[in-house]
C-alpha positions in Angstrom: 0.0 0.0 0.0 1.4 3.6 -1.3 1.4 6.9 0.9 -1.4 7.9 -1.9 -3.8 5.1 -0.9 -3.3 4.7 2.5 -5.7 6.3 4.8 -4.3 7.6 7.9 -6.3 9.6 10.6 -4.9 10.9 13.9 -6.5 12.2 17.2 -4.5 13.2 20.4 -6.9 12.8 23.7 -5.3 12.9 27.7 -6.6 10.2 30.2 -6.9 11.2 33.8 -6.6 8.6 36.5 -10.1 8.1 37.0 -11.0 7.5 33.0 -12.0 10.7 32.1 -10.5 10.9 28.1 -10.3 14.8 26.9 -9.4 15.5 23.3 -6.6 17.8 22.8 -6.5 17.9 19.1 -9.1 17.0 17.3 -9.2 13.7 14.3 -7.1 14.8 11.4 -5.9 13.4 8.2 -2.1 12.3 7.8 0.2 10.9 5.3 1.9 8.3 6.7 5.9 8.0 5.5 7.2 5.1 3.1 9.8 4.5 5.6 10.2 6.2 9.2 13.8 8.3 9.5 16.2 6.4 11.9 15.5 9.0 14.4 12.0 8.2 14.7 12.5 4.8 15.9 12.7 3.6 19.1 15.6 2.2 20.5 16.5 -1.6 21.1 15.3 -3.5 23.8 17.5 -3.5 26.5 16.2 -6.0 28.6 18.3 -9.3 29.8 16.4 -11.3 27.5 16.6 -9.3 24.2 20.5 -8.5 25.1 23.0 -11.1 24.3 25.5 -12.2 27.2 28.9 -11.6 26.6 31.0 -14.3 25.1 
């Protein structure tokens, strides 16, 4: 699927503790990218099982 076809919407909302979801930006079209930029990716998993030991 191309950037052209894909259909992409985003909306940002907060949570509070007890549940209560307020919208602070409200649903709006995007294009999403062929391929993210390195620095938009997260960062390995660091965790014991994900790293190798040492050899």
């Amino acid at each position: 699927m191309s950037a052209e076809t894909a259909r992409m919407t985003l909306k940002v909302y907060q949570v509070d503790r007890a549940g209560v979801a307020r919208v602070l930006r409200e649903e709006t079209p995007v294009t999403p990218l062929e391929r993210p930029e390195d620095s938009h990716r997260f960062p390995p998993c660091a965790c014991p099982q994900c790293v190798k030991a040492p050899r």
